[in-house]
C-alpha positions in Angstrom: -117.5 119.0 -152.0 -118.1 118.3 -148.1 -119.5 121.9 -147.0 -118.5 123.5 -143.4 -122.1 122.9 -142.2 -122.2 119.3 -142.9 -118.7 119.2 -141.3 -119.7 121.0 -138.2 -123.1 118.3 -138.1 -120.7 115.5 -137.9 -119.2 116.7 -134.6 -122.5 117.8 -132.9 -124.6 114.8 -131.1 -127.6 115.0 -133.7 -125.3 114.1 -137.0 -126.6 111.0 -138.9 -124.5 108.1 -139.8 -121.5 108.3 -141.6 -120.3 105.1 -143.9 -116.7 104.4 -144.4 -115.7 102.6 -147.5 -112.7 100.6 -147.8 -112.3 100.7 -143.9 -109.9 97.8 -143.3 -107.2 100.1 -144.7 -105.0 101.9 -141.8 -106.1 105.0 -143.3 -109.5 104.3 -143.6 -109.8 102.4 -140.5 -108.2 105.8 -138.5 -110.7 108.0 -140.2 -113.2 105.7 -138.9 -112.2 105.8 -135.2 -111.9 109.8 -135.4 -115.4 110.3 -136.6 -116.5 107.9 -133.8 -114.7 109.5 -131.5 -116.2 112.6 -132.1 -119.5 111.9 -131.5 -121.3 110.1 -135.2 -122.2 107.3 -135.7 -120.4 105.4 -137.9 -120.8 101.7 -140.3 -118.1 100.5 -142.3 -117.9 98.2 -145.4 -114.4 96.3 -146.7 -114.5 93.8 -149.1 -112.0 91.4 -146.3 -111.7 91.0 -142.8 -107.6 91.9 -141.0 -105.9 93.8 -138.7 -107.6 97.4 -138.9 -111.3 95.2 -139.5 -110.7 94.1 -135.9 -109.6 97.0 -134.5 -112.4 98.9 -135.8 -115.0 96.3 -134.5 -113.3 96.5 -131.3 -114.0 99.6 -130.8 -118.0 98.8 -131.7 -118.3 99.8 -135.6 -120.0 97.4 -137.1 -118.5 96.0 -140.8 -120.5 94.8 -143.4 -118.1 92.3 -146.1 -120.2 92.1 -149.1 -121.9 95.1 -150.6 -125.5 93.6 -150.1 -125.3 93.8 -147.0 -124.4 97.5 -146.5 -126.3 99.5 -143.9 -127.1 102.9 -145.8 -130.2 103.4 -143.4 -130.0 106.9 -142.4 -126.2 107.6 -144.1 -126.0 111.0 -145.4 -122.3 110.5 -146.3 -120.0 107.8 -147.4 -116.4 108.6 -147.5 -114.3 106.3 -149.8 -110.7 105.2 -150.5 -109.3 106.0 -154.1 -108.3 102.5 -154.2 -112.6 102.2 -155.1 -112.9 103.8 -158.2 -115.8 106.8 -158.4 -117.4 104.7 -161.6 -117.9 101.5 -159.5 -121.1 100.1 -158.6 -121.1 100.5 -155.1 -120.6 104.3 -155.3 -123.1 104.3 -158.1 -125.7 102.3 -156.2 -125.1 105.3 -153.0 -125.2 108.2 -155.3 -128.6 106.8 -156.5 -129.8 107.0 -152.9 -128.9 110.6 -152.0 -126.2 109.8 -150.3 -123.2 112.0 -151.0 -119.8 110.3 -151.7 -116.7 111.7 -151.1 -113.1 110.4 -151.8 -111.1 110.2 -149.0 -108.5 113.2 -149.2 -111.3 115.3 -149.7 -112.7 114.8 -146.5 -109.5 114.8 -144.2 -108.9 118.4 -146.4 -111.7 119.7 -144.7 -111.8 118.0 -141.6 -107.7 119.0 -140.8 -109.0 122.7 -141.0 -110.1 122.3 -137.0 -106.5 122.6 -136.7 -104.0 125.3 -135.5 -100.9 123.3 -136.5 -100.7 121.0 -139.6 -97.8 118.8 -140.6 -98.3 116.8 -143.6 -95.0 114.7 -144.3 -94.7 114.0 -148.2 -92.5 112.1 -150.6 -91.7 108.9 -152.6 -90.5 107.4 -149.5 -90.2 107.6 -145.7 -93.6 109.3 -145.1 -94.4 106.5 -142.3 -91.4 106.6 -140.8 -91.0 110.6 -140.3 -95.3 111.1 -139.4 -94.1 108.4 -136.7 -91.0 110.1 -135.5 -93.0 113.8 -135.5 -96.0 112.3 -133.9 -93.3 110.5 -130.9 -92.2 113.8 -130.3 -95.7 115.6 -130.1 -96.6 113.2 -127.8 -93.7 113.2 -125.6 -94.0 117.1 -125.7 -97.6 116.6 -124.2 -98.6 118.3 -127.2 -101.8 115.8 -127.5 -101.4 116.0 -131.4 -104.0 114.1 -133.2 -102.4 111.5 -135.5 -103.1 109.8 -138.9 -100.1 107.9 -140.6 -100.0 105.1 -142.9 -98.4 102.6 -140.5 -98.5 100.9 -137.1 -96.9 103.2 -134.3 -96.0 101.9 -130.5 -98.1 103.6 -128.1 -101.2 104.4 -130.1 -104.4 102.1 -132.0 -103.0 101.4 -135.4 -101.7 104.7 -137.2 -104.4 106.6 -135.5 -104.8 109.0 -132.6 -106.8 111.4 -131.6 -105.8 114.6 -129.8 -106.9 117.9 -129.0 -107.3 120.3 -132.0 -104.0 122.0 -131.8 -102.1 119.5 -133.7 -102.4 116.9 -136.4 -99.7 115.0 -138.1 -100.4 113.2 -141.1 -99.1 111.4 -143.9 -99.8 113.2 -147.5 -99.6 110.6 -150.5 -99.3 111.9 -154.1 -101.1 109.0 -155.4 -103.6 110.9 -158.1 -102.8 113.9 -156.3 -104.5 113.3 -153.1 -102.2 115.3 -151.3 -103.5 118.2 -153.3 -106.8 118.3 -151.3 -105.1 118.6 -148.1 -104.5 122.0 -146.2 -101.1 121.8 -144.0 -99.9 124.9 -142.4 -96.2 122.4 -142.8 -95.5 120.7 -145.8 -92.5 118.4 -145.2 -90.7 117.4 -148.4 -88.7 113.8 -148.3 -87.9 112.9 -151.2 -89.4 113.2 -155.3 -88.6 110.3 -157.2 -90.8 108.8 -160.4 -93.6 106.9 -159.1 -96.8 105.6 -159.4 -96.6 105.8 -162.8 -100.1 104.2 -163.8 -101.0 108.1 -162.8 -97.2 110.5 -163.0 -95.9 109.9 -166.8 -93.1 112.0 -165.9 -90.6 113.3 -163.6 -91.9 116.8 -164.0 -95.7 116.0 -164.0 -94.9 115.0 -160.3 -92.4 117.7 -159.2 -95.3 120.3 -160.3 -97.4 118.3 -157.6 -95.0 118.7 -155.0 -94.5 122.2 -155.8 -98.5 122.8 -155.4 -98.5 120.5 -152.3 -96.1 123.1 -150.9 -97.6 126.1 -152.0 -101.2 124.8 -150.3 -99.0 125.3 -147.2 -97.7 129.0 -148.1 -101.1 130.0 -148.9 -102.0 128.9 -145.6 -99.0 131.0 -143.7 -96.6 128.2 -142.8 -94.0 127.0 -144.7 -92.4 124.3 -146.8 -89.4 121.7 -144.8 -87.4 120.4 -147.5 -84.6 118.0 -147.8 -82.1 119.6 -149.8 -80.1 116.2 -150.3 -82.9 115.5 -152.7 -81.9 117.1 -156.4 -85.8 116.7 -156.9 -86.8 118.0 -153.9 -85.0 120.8 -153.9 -85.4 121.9 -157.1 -89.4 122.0 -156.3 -88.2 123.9 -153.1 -86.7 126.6 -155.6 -89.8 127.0 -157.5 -92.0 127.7 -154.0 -94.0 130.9 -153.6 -93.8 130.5 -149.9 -91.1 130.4 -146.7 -89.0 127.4 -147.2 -86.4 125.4 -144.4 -84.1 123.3 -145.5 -82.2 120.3 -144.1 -79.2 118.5 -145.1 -77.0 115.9 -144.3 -74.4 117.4 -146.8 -74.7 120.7 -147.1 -73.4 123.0 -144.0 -75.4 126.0 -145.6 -78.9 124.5 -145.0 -81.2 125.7 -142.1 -80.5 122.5 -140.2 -77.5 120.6 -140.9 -76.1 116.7 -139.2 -72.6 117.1 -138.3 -70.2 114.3 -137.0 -72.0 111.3 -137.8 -71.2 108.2 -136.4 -73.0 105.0 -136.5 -73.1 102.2 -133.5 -73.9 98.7 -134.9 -75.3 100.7 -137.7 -77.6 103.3 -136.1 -76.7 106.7 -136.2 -75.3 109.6 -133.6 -74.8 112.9 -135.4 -75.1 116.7 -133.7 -77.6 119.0 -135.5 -76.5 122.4 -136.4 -79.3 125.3 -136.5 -78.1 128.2 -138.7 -74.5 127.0 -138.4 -74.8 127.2 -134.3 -75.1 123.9 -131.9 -78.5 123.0 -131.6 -78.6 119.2 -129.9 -77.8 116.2 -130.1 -79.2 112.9 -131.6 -79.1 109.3 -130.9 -80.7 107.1 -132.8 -82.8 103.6 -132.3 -83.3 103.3 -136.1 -80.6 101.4 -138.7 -79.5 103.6 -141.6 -77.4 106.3 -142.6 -81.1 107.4 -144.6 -82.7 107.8 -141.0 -80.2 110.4 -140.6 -82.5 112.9 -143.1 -85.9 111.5 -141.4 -84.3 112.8 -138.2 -83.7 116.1 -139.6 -87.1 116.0 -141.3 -88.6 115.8 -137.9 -86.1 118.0 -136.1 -87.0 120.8 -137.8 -90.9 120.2 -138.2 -90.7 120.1 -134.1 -88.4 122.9 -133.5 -90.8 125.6 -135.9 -93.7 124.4 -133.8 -91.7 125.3 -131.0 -91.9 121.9 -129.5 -89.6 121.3 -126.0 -85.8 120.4 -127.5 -85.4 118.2 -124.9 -88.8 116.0 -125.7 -87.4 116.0 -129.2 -84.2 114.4 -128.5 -85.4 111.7 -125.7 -88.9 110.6 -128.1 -85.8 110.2 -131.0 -83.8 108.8 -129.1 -86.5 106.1 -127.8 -88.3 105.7 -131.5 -88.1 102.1 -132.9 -90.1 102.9 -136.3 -93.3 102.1 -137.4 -94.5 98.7 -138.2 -93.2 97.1 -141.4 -90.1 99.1 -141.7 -87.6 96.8 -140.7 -89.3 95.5 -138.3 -88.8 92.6 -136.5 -91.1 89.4 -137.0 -89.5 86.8 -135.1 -86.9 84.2 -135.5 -86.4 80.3 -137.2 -83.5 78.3 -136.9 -81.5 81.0 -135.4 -81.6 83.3 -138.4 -83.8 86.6 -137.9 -86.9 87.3 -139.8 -87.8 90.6 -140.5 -90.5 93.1 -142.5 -90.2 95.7 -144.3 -92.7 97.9 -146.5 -90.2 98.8 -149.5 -91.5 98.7 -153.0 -89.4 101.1 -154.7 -86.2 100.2 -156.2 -84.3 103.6 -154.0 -86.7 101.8 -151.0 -84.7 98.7 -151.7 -81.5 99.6 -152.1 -81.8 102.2 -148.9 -83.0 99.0 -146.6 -80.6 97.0 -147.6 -77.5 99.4 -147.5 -78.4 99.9 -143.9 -77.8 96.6 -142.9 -74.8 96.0 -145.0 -72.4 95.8 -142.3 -74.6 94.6 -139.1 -72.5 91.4 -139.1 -75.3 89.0 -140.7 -73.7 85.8 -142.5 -76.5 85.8 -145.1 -78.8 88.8 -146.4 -81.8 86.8 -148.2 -84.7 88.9 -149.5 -88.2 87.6 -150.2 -89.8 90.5 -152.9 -93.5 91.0 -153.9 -93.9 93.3 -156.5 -96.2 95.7 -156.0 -98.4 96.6 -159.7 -98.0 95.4 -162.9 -97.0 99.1 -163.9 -94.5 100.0 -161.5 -93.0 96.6 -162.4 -92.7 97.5 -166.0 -91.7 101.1 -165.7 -88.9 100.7 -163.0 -87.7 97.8 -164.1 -83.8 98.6 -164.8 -84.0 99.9 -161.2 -85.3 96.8 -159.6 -82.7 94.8 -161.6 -80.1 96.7 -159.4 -81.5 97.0 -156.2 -81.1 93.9 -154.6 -77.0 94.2 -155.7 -76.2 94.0 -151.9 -78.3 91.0 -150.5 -76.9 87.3 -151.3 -80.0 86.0 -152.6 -83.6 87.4 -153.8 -86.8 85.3 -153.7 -89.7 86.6 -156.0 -93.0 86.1 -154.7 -96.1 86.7 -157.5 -96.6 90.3 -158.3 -99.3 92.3 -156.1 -102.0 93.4 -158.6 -103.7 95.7 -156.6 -105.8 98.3 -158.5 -104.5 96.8 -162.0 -105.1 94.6 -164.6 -101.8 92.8 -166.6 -101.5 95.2 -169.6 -97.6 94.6 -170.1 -97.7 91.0 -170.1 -94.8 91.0 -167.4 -94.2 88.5 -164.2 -91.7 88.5 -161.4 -90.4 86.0 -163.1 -88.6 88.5 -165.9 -87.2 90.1 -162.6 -85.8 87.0 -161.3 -84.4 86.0 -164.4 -82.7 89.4 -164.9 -81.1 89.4 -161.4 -77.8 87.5 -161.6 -78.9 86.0 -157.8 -82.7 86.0 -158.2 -85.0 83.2 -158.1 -88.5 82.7 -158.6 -90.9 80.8 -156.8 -94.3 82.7 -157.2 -96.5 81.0 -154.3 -96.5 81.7 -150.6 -95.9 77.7 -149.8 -93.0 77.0 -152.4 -90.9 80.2 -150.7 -92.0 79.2 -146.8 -91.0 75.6 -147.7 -87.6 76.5 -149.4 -86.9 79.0 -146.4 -87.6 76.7 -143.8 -84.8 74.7 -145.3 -82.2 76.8 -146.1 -82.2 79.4 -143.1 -79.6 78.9 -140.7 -78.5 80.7 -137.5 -76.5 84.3 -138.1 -79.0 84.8 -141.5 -81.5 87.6 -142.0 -84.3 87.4 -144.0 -86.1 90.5 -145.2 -90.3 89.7 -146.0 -90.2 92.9 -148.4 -93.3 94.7 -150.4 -96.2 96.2 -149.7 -98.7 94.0 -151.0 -99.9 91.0 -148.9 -96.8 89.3 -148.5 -96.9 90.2 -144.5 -99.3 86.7 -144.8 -95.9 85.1 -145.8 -95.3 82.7 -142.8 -92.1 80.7 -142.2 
């Protein structure tokens, strides 16, 4: 466990090298830049050179791609993704040389405690999209929060910025209970749905998380924001030991509530209600009924930290998103091209609900699957998800961490989808698109494995 004298080292001018593993990741990259930025010296090792690998070089860390040629002269510590598991050879091979390893969440635990003010946003989905919203209005507060989300935002280097030590936003994943190393002074709730379910077996194994996740944020004197639209969510919210705020789109009894919606080519205008009185409000730049919640989410994160109302309502009403969430690529033959990080069937369905009625004549979807396991275990709700586009395009699943133990293929999803079709290689779906794509069509790049190198 990272101690608070090795911590403090890091940020004095004497502290020795620090290697980051895994470092083309947003998350990894970020934590890379913050170290830097803080006075250590920092090397960084990824197994594939992209987006966050240039950004991080740009900013003078050098990156080794092969694990021979890793620079552990003079590294005391190596912090490391969970995506590299603890067993591997290359954490092996640094353990063997004195170096200490530490996982990831472990070390922004410790590192967050500088803090005064801690949001961590959590849930099955929207955590990008609601870190970006709170970290737009910390920013336009002149709050100088430090930021840390798992997406591109406009205005800052990747999902990373660094602030003064007042505030830090951050994303909080559940993924093997990562989140559970963190120390937020604001848990925000989203959303608990089944998930990652080479790690959760069940529903309940990950609502005791959430409850825990919460509770880290009692025990640190703050409280628990909770969407109480969200059966899941709120039943964890019932079972927390600490202060919890609730927010609703449905229920008038909730601490913040969204009255009058109304939506303008599909992006919402609603009036927020605090304790039943008028409290602002909203317009927003964002498609979806959904963003209503994430509005809400952020709302009332800003207005407990006592953020300016009126920063609050202009950085919502200016916020585009983060990247890949809906967000726009380009254009071919008149129709629009757009990406978007969904790769859970309620993710699907959400994205695709939202644009329903924007007036497209064609709603065509490319999909990557994203694990063998979520494939297999959320199957029935993939078959249904892509009910309200006109056509859906299956791309190879992503394998990511996993081997194939369930011997299935996108093409058992395409087959089961009434309007699906499988074509498995980047070339085949960018040739058949190029065709078919007329002017007044949308087509939505979708998944959150390397499909984003999808050109058409």
């Amino acid at each position: 466990m990272l101690t608070k004298s090795k911590l403090i080292r890091f940020f004095n001018k004497n502290c020795k090298k620090i290697l980051v593993l895994g470092v083309g990741g947003v998350s990894m990259s970020s934590i890379a830049l913050l170290l830097q930025r803080n006075g250590c010296e920092v090397v960084g090792y990824d197994s594939a050179h992209g987006q966050f690998t240039k950004i991080v070089e740009e900013a003078g860390i050098p990156i080794a791609y092969t694990e021979e040629e890793v620079d552990t002269n003079g590294v005391e510590i190596a912090v490391y993704t969970s995506a590299i598991s603890e067993d591997s050879a290359l954490i092996k091979g640094l353990r063997a040389k004195g170096i200490e390893c530490i996982v990831r969440a472990e070390f922004l635990g410790e590192l967050m405690k500088a803090y005064e003010s801690r949001i961590g946003v959590a849930g099955t989905h929207g955590k990008s999209t609601v870190s970006g919203m709170i970290s737009s209005i910390f920013i336009e507060a002149d709050r100088d929060p430090t930021v840390m989300i798992g997406a591109g935002l406009q205005g800052i280097t990747g999902g990373f910025r660094a602030g003064a030590n007042r505030d830090y936003v951050f994303e909080a994943c559940e993924y093997r209970d990562s989140f559970l190393s963190f120390s937020p002074t604001v848990s925000v709730i989203l959303n608990v749905e089944l998930d990652h379910t080479d790690y959760f077996k069940s529903l309940e194994q990950m609502k005791e998380s959430f409850i825990k996740f919460m509770d880290i944020s009692a025990d640190n004197g703050g409280v628990a924001i909770v969407n109480f639209d969200n059966a899941n969510a709120r039943d964890c919210a019932e079972k927390c030991k600490g202060r919890v705020i609730s927010f609703s789109a449905l229920d008038r009894g909730c601490d913040y509530f969204a009255d009058n919606i109304t939506y303008t080519k599909g992006m919402p205008s609603f009036d927020v209600l605090y304790k039943g009185e008028p409290l602002a409000h909203i317009s927003l730049s964002v498609y979806g009924e959904f963003q209503v919640s994430n509005a809400l989410a952020a709302i009332a994160s800003a207005h407990f930290c006592k953020v300016d109302l009126d920063a609050t309502v202009k950085a919502l009403s200016e916020y585009t998103g983060v990247t890949r969430r809906f967000q726009l690529r380009g254009y071919y033959n008149g129709a629009e091209i757009r990406d978007d990080y969904a790769h859970h069937p309620d993710e699907i369905r959400a994205t695709l609900k939202a644009i329903e009625n924007a007036g497209f004549k064609h709603i065509y979807v490319v999909y990557q699957p994203h694990t063998y396991t979520r494939t297999h275990d959320l199957f029935e709700g993939f078959r249904h998800a892509f009910d309200k586009c006109d056509e859906v395009v299956f791309a190879d699943i992503y394998a990511a961490r996993e081997k194939n133990l369930f011997g299935i293929s996108s093409k058992d999803l395409a087959d089961a989808i009434p309007h699906g079709k499988y074509l498995g290689d980047f070339k085949a779906i960018s040739e058949y698109y190029r065709e078919k794509l007329c002017e007044g069509d949308l087509l939505i790049i979708m998944g959150a494995g390397d499909i984003i190198n999808l050109e058409i």
